[in-house]
C-alpha positions in Angstrom: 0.0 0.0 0.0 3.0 2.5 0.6 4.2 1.7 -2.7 0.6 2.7 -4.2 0.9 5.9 -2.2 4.4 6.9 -3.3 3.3 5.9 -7.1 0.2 8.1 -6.8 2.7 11.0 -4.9 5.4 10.9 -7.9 2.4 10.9 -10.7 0.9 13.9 -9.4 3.4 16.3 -10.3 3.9 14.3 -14.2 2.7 16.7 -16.7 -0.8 17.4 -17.0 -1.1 16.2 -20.7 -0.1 12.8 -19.4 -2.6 12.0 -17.4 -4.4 9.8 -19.4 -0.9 8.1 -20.6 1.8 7.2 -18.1 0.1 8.1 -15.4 -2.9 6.3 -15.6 -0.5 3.3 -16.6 1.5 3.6 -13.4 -1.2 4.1 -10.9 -3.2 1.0 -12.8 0.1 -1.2 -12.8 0.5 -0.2 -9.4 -2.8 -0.5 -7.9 -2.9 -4.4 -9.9 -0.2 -5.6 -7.4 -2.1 -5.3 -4.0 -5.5 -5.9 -6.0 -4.0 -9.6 -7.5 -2.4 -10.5 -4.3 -5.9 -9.7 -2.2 -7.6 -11.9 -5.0 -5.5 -14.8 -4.8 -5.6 -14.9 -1.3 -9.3 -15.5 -1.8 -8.3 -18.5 -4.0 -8.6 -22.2 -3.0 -5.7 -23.5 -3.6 -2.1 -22.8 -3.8 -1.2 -23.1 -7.4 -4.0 -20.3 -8.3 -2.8 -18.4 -5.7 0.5 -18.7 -7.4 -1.0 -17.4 -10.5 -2.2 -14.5 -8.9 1.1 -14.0 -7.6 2.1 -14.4 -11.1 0.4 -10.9 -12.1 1.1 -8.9 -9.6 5.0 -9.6 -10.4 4.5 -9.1 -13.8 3.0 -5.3 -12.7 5.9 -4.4 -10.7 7.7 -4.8 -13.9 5.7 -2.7 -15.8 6.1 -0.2 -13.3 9.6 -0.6 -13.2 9.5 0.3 -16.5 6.9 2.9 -16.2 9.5 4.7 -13.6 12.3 4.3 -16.4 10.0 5.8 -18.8 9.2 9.1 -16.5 12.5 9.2 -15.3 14.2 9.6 -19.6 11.5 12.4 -20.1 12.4 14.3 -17.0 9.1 13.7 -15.5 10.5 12.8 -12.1 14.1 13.1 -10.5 16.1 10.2 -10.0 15.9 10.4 -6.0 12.3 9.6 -6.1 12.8 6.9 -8.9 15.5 5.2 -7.1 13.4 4.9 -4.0 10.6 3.3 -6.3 12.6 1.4 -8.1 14.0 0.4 -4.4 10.5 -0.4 -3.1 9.6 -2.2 -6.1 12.8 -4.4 -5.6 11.7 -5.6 -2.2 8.0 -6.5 -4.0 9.2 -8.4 -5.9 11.6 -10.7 -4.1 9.0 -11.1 -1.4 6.6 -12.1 -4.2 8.8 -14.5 -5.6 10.0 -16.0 -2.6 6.6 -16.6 -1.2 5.5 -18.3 -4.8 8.7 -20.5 -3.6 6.8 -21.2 -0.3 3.4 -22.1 -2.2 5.3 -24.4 -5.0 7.2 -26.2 -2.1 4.2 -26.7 0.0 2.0 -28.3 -2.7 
């Protein structure tokens, strides 16, 4: 959820006109990781879980990418995108270590 907030803090000060672009991509991306984990808890078993997981790794690379994006056409500085990049990291090596834990235990 921090990572949501500090997406949604860095997009607010991207250029108006991309609003509908970028932005909306990143905030989407971002909002997709806590949105498929919550989901897949809901599953019933472990392997769908694990697909779930699945996604929401896939959309920390998007943001990822998103960030590098923002950060080659000056729309943030490269404190801020470091820290993302930082945060986003940490997702995802606690997402794929817990996909470890799911695979092991079924």
């Amino acid at each position: 959820m921090d990572f949501i907030e500090g997406i949604y803090k860095a997009t607010g000060t991207f250029p108006s006109k991309e609003l509908y672009g970028l932005v909306s991509q990143l905030r989407r991306a971002s909002t997709s990781i806590a949105l498929n984990i919550a989901e897949g808890s809901a599953t019933e078993s472990d392997r769908e879980f694990n697909r779930f997981l699945t996604i929401a790794l896939g959309s920390i690379y998007e943001v990822m990418c998103g960030i590098e994006i923002a950060v080659r056409l000056s729309f943030c500085n490269k404190e801020e995108a470091d820290s993302l990049f930082k945060q986003s990291d940490e997702l995802a090596a606690m997402i794929m270590s817990f996909k470890k834990k799911l695979k092991a235990e079924s």
